[in-house]
N, C-alpha and C positions, 0 to 999 in steps of 0.2 A: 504494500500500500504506500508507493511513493507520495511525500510529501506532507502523512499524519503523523503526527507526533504527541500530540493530547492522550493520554491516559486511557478515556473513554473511549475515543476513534477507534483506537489498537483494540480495543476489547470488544466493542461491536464488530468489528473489519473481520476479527476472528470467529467471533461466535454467526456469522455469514455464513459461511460452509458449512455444508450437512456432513462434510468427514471430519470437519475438525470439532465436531459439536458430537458427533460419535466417539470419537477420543475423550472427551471432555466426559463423556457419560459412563465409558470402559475408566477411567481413575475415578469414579464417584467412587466404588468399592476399594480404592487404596492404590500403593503404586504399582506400576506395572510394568516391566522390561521393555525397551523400543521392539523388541523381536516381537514378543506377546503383543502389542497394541498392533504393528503391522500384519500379523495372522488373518483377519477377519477383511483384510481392504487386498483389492484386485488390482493392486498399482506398486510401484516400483520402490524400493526402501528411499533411495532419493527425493521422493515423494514424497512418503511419508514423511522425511526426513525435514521437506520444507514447509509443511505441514506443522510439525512440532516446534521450528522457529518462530513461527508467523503466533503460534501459542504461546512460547516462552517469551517473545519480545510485550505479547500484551499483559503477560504476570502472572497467567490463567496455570501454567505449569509450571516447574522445575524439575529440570535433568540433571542427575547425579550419576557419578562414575563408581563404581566400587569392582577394582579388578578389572574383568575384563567387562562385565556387566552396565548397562547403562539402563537406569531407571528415572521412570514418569510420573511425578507426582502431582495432583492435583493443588493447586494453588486458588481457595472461594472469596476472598479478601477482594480481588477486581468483579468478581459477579457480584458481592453483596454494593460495590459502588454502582455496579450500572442497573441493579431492582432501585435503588435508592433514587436515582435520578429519573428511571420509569413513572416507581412511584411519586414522585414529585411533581411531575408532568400528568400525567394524568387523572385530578384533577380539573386544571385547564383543560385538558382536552375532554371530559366530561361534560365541562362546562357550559364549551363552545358545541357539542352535539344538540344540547340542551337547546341554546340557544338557538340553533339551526332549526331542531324541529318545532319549539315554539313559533319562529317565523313561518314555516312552512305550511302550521295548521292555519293560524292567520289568515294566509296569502288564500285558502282554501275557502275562507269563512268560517272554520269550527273556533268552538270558545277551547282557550287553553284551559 
């Protein structure tokens, strides 16, 4: 994602893809070797591999070396910032539904 740099950007840009939001779901149950999370996906470890940057750069994981082993751990500290900011916003965007269909009965003649 050339050009974002904000916190939040990286974390939404990640959680975009249905594979990397399948990763994200395979370490809900704890960590998990890169070998082990590539098993289930029909694509190339390189892939996977840039797959797991585009996660680590947004906070979402950490990768650890032990030996020859390299494990995936799930990192929820940037999802509980981006529900926070959801829920913040929506709200306002409640709001504004609200308001839309109140004008909308209006424009029709019913009483709101």
């Amino acid at each position: 994602m050339a050009g974002a740099t904000d916190e939040l950007s990286l974390v939404f840009h990640a959680l975009a893809d249905p594979t990397r939001r399948a990763i994200l779901s395979r370490l809900h149950s704890g960590p998990v070797t890169v070998g082990e999370l590539a098993e289930p996906f029909a694509m190339s470890r390189p892939a996977i591999s840039q797959h797991l940057k585009v996660l680590e750069r947004a906070g979402l994981i950490e990768r650890t070396t032990t030996a020859q082993w390299r494990t995936c751990t799930l990192r929820t500290e940037p999802l509980d910032e981006a529900s926070v900011w959801v829920e913040r916003h929506r709200g306002e965007w409640n709001e504004r539904f609200d308001l839309l269909d109140e004008h909308l009965r209006t424009m029709k003649g019913e009483t709101p």
